[in-house]
N, C-alpha and C positions, 0 to 999 in steps of 0.2 A: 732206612739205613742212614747215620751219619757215623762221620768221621773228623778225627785232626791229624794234620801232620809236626809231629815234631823231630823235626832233623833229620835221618833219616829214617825216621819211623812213623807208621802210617797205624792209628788205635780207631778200630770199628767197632760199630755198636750195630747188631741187627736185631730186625723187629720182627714180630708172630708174622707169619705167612711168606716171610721171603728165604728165597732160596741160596744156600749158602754160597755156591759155585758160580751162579750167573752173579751175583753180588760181586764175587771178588773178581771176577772176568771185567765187571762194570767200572771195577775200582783201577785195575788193572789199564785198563782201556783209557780213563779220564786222566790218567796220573802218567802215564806213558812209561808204565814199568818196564825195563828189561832184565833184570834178574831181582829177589824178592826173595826169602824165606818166609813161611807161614804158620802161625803158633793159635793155639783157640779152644776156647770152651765155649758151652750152652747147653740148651737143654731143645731139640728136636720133637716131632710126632709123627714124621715117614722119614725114612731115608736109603737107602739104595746103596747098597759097597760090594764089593766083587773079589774076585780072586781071577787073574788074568793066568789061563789055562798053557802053557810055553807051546807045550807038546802041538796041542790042537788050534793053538795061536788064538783064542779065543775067550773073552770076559765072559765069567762065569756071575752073573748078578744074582742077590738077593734083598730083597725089600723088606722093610718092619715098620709097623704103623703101631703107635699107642708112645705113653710117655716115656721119653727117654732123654739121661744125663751125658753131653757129651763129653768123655772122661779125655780124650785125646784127641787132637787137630793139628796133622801137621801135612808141611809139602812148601812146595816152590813154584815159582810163576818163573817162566823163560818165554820166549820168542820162540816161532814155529812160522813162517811162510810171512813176516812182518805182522803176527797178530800175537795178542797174549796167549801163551801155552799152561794152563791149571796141569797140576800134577798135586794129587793131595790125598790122602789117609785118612780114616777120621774111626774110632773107636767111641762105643756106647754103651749107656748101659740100662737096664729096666728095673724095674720096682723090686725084682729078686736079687738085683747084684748080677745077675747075667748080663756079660758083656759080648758084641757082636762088633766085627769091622772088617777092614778092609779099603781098597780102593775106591775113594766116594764119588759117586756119578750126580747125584743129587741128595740135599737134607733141608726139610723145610722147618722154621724156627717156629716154636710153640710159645718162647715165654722173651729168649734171647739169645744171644750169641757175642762172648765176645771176644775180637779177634787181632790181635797184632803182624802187622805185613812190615817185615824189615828189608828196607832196597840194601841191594850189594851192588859196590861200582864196580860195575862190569858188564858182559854182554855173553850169555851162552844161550846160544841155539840148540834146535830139535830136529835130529835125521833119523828116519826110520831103519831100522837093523833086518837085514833080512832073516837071520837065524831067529831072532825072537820074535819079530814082529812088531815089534815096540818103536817109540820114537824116542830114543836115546838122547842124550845131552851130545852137543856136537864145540867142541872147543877149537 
């Protein structure tokens, strides 16, 4: 993984076998981000996205292993308990044009990634909701 910063924008480059999420948690953590927008493409070989069940309050995961183009990456990085809080999406696609997504738990880089983290001045936190289950933005 390298990166620069210019002014408020933070431009990533990730490399075959690292993991997009611990990455920007990493990036996150060294940079002392409290609010962040996240934009990104690449190209993947597993990755893991879900659909978060309201009813049953429960991620519903699925995994896909083989070559894929990441067609969409986005989400936000917040504060949760004074640590960085990942919240990110991420859409794919395979050698048919079939695309698969969802809420990304993990995606490990095949070729690259590359990924723009935009700070925003400000500060929003993370409270868990009891009707959903979720950790909600807390202003």
């Amino acid at each position: 993984m390298e990166y620069r910063t210019f002014d408020d924008t933070l431009v990533v480059r990730l490399d075959p076998g690292e993991e997009i999420c611990r990455s920007l948690l990493e990036i996150a953590e060294k940079e002392n981000l409290e609010l962040a927008e996240i934009e990104g493409l690449g190209a993947v070989n597993k990755f893991t996205t879900g659909v978060y069940d309201v009813k049953e309050k429960v991620f519903k995961p699925n995994t896909f292993e083989g070559s894929y183009e990441i067609t969409s990456l986005h989400g936000t990085i917040t504060r949760k308990d004074d640590k960085p809080y990942l919240h990110v999406h991420m859409c794919a696609g395979n050698e048919t044009g079939a695309v698969f997504g969802g809420h990304l738990s993990e995606a490990y880089i095949s070729a690259t990634a590359e990924i723009i983290i935009r700070k925003i001045n400000g500060q929003v936190g993370r409270v868990p909701d009891e009707v959903t289950g979720l950790n909600l933005f807390a202003f």
